[in-house]
C-alpha positions in Angstrom: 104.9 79.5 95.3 102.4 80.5 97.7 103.6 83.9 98.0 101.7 87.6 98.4 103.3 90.4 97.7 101.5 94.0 98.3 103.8 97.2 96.8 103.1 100.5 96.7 105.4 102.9 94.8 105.9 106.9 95.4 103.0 109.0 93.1 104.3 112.2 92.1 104.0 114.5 95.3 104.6 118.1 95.1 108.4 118.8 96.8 107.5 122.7 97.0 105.0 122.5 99.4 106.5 122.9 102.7 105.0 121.4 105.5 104.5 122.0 109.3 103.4 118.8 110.0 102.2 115.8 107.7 100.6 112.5 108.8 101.6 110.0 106.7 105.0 109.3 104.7 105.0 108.3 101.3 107.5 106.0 100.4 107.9 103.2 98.6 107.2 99.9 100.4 106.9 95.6 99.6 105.5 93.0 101.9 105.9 89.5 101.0 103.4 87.0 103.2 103.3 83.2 102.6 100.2 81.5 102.0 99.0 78.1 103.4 98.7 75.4 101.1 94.4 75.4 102.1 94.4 79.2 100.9 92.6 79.4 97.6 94.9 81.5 95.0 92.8 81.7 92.4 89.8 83.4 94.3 91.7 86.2 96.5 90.3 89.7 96.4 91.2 93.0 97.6 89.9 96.0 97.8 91.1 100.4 98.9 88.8 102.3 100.3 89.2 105.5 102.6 92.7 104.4 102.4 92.6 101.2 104.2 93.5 97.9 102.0 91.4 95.3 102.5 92.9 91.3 101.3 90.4 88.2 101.6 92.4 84.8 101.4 89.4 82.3 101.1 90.6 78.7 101.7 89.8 75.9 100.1 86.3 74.5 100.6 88.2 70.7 101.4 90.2 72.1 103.8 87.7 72.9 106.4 88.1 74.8 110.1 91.8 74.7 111.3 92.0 73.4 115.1 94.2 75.8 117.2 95.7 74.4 120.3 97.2 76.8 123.2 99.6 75.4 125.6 
C-alpha cells in the first residue's frame, strides 16, 4: 500500500575485539516511508556503494512536475 521499507540486520561482528573507539554502530534498524500515489512502484531502484544507499522513486510519466507553493 504505497509503503517502503529499508532494513538492515546485525552481520556477524567479532565481540573479542576490543575497541578504543569505533565510528559506526551496527544494529539492527527499519524505516518505513510512504509513497505518493504518482511514484512509480514497479520501476524503483537502489543501489550501496562506499556505504551510502542510494533509492530512486521515479514517478509516473502522467503525473508530471508537482507545483510547491510557500506561504
Amino acid at each position: 500500500k504505497n509503503k517502503l521499507t529499508v532494513k538492515s540486520d546485525i552481520e556477524d561482528v567479532n565481540t573479542d575485539i576490543k575497541y578504543r573507539l569505533r565510528e559506526f554502530n551496527y544494529a539492527k534498524f527499519e524505516r518505513a516511508f510512504t509513497l505518493s500515489d504518482d511514484a512509480d512502484i514497479d520501476n524503483i531502484s537502489a543501489k550501496f556503494e562506499k556505504g551510502i544507499l542510494t533509492i530512486t522513486i521515479p514517478t509516473l510519466k502522467d503525473a508530471g512536475p508537482t507545483e510547491i507553493k510557500i506561504k
